[in-house]
N, CA, C and O atoms as a CHARMM CRD file, in Angstrom:
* protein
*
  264
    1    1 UNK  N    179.85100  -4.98500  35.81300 PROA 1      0.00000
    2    1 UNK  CA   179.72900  -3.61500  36.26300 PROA 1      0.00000
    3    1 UNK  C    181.10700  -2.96500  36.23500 PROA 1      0.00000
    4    1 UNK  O    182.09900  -3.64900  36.48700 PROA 1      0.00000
    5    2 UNK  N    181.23300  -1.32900  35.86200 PROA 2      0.00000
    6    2 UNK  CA   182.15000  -0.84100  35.87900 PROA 2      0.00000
    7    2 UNK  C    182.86100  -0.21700  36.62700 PROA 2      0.00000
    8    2 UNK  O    182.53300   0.94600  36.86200 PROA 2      0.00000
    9    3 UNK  N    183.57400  -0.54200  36.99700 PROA 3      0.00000
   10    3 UNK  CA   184.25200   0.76700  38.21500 PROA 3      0.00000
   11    3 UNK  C    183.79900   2.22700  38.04800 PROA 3      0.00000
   12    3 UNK  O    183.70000   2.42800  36.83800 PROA 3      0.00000
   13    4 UNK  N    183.52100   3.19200  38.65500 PROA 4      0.00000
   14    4 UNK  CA   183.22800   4.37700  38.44500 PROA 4      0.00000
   15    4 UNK  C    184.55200   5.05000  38.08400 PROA 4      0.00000
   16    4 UNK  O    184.47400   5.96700  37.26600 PROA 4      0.00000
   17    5 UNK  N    186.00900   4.66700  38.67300 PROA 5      0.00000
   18    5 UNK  CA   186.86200   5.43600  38.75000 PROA 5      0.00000
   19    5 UNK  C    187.25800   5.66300  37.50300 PROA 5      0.00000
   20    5 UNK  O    187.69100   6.67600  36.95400 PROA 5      0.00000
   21    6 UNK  N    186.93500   3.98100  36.92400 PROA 6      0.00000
   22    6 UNK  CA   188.11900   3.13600  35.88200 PROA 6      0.00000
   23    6 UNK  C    186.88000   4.16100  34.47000 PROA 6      0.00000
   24    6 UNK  O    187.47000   4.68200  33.52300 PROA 6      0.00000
   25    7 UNK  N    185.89500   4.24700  34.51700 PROA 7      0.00000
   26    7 UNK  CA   185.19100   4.66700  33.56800 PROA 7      0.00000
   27    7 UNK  C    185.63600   6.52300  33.36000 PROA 7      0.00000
   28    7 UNK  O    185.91800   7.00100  32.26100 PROA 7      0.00000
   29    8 UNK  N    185.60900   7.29300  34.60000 PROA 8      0.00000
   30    8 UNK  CA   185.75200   8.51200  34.35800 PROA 8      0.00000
   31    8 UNK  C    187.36900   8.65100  33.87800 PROA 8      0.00000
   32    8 UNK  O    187.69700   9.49100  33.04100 PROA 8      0.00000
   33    9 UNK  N    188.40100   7.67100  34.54500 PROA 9      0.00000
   34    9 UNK  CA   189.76500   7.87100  33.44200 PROA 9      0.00000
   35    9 UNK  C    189.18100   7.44000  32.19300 PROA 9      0.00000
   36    9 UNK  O    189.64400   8.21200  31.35300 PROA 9      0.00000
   37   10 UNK  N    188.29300   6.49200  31.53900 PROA 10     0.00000
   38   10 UNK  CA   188.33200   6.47600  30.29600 PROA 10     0.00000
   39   10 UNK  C    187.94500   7.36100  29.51700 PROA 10     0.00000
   40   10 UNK  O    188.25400   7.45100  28.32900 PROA 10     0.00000
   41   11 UNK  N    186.89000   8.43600  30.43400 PROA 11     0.00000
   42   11 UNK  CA   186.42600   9.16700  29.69800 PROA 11     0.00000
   43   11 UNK  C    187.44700  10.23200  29.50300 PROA 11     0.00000
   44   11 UNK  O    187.69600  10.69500  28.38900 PROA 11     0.00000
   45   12 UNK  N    188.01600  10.60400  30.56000 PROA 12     0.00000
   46   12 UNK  CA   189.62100  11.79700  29.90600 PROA 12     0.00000
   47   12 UNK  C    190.37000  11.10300  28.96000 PROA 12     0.00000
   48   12 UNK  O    191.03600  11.81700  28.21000 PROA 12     0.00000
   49   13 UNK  N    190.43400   9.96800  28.80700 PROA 13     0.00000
   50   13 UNK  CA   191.57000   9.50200  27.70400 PROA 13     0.00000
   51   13 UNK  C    190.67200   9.86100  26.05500 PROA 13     0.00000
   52   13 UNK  O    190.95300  10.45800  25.01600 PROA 13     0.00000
   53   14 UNK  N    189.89300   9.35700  26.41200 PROA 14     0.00000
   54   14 UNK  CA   188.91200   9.71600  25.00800 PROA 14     0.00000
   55   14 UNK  C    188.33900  11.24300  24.80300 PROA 14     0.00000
   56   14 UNK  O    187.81400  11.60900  23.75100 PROA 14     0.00000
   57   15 UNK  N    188.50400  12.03200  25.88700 PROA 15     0.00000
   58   15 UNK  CA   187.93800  13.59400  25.45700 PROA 15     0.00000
   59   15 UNK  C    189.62300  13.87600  25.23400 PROA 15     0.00000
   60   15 UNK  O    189.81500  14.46800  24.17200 PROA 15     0.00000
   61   16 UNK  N    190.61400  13.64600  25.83500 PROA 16     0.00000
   62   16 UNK  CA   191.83400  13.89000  25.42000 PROA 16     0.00000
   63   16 UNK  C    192.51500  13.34000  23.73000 PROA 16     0.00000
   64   16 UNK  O    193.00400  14.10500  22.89900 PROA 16     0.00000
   65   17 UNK  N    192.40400  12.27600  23.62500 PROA 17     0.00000
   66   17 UNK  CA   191.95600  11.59700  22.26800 PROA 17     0.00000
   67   17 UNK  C    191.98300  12.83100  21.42500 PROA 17     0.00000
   68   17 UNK  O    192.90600  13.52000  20.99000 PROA 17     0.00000
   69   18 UNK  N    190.49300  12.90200  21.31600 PROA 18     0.00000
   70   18 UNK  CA   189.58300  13.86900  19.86200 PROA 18     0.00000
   71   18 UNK  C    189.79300  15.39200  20.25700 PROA 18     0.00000
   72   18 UNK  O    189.27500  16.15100  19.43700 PROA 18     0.00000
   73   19 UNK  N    190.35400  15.94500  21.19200 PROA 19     0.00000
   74   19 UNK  CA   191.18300  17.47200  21.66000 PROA 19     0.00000
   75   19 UNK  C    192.28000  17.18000  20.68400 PROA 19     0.00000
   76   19 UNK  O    192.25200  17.77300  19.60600 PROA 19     0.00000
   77   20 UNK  N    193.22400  16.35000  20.93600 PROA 20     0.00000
   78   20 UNK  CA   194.73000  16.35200  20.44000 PROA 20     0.00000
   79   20 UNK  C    194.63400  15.80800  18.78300 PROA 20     0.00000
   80   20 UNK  O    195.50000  16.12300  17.96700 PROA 20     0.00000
   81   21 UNK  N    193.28000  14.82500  18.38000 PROA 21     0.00000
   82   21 UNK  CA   193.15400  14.62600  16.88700 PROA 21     0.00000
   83   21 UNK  C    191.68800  15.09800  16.39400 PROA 21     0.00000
   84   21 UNK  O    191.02300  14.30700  15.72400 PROA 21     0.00000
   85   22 UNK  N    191.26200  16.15300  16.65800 PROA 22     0.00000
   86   22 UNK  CA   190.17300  16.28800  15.98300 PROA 22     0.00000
   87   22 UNK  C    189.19000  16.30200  14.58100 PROA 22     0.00000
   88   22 UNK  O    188.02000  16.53300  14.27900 PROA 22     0.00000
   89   23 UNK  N    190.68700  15.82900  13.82700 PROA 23     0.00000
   90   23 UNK  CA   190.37600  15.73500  12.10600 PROA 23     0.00000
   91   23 UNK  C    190.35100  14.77300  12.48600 PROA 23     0.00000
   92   23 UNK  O    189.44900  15.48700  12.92100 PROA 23     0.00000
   93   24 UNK  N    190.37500  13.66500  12.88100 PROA 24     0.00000
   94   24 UNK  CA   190.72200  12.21600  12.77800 PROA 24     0.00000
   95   24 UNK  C    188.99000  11.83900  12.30200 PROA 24     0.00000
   96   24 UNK  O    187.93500  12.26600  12.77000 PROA 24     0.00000
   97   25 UNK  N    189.24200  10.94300  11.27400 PROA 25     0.00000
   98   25 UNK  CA   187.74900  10.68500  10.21600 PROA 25     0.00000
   99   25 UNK  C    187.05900   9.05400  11.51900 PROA 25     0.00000
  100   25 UNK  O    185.90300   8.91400  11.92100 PROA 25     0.00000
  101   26 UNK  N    187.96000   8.37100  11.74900 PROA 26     0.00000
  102   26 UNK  CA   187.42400   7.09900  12.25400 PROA 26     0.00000
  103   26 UNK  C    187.52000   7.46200  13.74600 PROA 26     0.00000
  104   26 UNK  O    188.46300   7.90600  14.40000 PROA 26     0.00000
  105   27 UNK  N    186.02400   7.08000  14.15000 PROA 27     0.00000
  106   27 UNK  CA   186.09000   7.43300  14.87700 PROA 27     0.00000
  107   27 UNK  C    186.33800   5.62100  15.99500 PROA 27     0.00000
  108   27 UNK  O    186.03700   4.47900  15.64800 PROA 27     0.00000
  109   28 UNK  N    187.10300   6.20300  17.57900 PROA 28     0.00000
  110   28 UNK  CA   187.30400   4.61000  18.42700 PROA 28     0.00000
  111   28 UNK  C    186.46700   3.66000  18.88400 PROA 28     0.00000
  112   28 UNK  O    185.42000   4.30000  18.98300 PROA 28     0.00000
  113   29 UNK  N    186.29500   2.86900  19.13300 PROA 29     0.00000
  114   29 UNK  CA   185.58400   2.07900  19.41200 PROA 29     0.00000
  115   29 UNK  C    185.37700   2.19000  20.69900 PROA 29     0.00000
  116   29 UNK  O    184.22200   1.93900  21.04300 PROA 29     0.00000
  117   30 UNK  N    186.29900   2.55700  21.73700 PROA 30     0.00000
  118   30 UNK  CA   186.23700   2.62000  23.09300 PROA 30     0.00000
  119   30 UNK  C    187.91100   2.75600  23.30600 PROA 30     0.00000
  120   30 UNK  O    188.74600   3.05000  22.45000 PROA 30     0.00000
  121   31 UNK  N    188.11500   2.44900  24.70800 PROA 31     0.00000
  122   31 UNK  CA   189.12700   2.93100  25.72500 PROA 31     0.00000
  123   31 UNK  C    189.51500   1.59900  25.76100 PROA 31     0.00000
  124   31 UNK  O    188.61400   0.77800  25.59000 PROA 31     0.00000
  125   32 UNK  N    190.69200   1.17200  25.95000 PROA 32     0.00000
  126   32 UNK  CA   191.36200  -0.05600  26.62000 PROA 32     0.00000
  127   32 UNK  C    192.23200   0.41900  27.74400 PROA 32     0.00000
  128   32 UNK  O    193.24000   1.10000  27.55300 PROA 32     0.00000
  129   33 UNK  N    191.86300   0.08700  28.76700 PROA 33     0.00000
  130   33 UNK  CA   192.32100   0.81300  30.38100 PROA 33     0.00000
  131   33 UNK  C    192.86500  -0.05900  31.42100 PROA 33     0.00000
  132   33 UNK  O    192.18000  -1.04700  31.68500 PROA 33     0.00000
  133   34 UNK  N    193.96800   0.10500  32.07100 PROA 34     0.00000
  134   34 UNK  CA   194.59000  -0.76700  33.10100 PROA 34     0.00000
  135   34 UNK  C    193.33300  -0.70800  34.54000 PROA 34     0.00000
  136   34 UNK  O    193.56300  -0.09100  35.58000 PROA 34     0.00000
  137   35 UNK  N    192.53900  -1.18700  34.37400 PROA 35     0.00000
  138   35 UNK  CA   192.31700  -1.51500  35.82200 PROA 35     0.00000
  139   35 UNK  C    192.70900  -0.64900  37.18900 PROA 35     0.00000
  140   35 UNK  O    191.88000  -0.16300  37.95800 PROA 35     0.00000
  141   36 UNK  N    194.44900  -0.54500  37.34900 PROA 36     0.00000
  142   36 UNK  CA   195.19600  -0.64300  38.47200 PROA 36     0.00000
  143   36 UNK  C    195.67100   0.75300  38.30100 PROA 36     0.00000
  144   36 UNK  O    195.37800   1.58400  39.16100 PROA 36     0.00000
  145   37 UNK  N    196.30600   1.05000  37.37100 PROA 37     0.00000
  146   37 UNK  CA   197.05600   2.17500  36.76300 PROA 37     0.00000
  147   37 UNK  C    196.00900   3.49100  35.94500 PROA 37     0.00000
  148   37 UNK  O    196.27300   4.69300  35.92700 PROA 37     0.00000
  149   38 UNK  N    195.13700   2.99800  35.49600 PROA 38     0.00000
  150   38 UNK  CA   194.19000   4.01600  34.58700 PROA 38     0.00000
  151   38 UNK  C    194.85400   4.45100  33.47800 PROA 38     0.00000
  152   38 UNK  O    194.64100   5.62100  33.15800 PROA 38     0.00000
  153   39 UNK  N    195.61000   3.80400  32.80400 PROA 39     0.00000
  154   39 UNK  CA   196.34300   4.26000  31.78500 PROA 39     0.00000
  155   39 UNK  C    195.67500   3.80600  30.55600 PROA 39     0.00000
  156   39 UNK  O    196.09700   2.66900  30.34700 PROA 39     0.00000
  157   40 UNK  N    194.79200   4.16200  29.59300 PROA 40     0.00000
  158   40 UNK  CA   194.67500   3.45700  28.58100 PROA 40     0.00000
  159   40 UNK  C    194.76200   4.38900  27.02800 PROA 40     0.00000
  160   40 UNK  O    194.99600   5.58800  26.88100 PROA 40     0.00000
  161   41 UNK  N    194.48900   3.37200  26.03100 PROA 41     0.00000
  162   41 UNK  CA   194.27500   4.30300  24.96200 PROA 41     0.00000
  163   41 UNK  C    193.43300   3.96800  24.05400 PROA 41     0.00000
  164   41 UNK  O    193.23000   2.76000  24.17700 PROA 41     0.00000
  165   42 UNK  N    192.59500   4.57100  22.86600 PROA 42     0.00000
  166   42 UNK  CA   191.37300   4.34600  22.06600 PROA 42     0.00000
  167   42 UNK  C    192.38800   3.13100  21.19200 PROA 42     0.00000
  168   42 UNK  O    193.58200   2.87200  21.04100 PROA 42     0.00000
  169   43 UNK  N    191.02800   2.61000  20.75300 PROA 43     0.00000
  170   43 UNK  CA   191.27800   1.21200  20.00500 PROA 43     0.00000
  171   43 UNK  C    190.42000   1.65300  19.13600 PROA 43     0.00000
  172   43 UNK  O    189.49600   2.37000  19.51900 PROA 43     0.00000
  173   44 UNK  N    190.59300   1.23700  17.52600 PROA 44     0.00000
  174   44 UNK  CA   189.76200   1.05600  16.67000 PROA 44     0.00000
  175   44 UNK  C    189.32200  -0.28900  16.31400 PROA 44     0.00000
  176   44 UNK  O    188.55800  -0.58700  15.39600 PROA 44     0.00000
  177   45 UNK  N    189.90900  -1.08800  17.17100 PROA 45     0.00000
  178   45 UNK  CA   188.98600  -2.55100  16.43600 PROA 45     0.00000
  179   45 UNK  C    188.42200  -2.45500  17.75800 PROA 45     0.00000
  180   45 UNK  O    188.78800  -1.80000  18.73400 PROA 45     0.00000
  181   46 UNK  N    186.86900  -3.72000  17.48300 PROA 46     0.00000
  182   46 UNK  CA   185.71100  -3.81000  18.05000 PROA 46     0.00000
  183   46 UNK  C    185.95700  -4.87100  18.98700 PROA 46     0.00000
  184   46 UNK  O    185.21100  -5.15400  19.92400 PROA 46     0.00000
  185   47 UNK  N    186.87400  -5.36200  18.73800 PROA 47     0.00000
  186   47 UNK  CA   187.22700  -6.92600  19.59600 PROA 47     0.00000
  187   47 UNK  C    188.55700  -7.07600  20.11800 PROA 47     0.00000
  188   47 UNK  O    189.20700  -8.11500  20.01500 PROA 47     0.00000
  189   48 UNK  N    189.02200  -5.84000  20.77900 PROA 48     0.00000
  190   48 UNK  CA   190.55500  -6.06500  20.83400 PROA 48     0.00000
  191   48 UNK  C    191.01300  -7.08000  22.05800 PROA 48     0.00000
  192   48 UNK  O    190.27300  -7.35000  23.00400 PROA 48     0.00000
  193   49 UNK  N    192.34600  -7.59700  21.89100 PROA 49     0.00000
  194   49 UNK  CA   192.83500  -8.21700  22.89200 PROA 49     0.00000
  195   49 UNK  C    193.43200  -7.86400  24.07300 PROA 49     0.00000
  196   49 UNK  O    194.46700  -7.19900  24.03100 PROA 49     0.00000
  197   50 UNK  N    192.82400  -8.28900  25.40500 PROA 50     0.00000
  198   50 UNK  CA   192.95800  -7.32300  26.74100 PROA 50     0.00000
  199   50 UNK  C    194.23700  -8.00500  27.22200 PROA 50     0.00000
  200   50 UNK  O    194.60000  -8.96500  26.54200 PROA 50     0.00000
  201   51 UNK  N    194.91200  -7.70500  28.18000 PROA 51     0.00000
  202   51 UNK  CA   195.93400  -8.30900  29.27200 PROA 51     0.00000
  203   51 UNK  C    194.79900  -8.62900  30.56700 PROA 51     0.00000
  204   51 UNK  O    193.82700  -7.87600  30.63200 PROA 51     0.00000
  205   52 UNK  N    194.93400  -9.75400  31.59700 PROA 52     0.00000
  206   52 UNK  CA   194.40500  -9.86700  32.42600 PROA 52     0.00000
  207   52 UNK  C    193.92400  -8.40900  33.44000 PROA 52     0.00000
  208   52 UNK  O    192.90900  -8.48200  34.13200 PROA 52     0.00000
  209   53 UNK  N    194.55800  -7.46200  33.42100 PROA 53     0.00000
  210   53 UNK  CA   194.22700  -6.32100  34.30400 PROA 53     0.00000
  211   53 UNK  C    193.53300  -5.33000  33.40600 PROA 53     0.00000
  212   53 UNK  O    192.95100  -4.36100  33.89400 PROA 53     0.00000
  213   54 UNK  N    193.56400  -5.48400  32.46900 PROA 54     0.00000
  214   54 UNK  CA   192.84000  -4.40300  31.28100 PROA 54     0.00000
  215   54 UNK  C    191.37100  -4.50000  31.11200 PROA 54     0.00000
  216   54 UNK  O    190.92800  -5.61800  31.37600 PROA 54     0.00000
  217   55 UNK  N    190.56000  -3.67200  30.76200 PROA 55     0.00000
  218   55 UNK  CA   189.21900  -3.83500  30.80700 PROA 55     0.00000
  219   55 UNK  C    188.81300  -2.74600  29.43300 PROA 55     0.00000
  220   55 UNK  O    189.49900  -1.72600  29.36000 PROA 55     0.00000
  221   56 UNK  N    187.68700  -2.96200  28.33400 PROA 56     0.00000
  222   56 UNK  CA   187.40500  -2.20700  27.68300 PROA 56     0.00000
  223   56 UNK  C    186.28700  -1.32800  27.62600 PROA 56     0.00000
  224   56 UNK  O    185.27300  -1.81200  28.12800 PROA 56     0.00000
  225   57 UNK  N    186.16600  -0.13100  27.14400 PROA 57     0.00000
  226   57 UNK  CA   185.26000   0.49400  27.65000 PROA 57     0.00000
  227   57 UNK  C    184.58100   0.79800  26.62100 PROA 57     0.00000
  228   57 UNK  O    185.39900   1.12400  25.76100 PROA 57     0.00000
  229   58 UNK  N    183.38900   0.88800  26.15800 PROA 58     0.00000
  230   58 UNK  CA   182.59500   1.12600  24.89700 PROA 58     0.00000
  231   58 UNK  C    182.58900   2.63600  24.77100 PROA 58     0.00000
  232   58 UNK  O    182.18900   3.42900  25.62400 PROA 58     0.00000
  233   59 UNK  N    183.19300   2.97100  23.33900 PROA 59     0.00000
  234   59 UNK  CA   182.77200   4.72100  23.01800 PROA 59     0.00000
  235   59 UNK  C    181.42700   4.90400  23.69300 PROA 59     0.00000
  236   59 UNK  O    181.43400   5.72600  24.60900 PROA 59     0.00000
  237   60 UNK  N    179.93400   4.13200  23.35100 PROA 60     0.00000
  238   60 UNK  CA   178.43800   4.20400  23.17400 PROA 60     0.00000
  239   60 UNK  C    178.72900   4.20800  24.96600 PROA 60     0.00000
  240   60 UNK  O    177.79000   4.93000  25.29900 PROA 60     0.00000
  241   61 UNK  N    179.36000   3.88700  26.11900 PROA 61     0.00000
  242   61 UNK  CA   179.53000   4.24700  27.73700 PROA 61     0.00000
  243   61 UNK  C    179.89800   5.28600  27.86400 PROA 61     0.00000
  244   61 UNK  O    179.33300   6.22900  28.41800 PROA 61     0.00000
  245   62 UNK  N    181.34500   5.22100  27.13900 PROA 62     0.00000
  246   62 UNK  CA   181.62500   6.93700  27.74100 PROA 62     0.00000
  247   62 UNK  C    180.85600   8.34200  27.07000 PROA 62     0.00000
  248   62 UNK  O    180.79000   9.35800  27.76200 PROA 62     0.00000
  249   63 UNK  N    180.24200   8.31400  25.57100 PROA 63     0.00000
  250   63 UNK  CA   179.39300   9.48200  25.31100 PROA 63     0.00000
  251   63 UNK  C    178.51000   9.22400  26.39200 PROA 63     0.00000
  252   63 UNK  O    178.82200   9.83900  27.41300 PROA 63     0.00000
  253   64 UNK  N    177.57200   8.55200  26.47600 PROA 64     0.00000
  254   64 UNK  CA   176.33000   8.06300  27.41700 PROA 64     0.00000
  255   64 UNK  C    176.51300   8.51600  28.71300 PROA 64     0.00000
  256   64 UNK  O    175.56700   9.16700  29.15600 PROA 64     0.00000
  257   65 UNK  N    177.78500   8.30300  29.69100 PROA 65     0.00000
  258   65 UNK  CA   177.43100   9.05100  30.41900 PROA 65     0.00000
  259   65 UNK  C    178.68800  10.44500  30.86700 PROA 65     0.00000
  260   65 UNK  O    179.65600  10.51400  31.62500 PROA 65     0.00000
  261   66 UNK  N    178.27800  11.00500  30.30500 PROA 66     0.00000
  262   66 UNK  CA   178.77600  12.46200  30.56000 PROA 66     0.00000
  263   66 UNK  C    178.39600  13.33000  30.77000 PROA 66     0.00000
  264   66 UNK  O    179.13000  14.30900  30.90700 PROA 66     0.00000
């Protein structure tokens, strides 16, 4: 289960994302997000490698719930 907090920073990092690159053709896979800090940024691979406090967030979560 996801944190509520940790999900709505992912979702500003990713509406912030496609604001600042909106030509961008590929689209992310999701958010990679600190847990603690809420700092994260879009990843294009499907399997990326986390740090123990990091958590990933699926693009198909954050469209879904907005």
């Amino acid at each position: 289960m996801l944190d509520p907090t940790v999900l709505r920073a992912a979702q500003q990092i990713y509406r912030a994302y496609y604001e600042v690159y909106p030509e961008r053709t590929h689209q992310a896979f999701g958010i990679v997000i600190d847990r603690h800090t809420h700092r994260g940024q879009p990843t294009f691979s499907d399997n990326p490698i986390l740090l123990p406090q990091e958590c990933f967030v699926f693009s198909s979560q954050l469209e879904a719930e907005k």
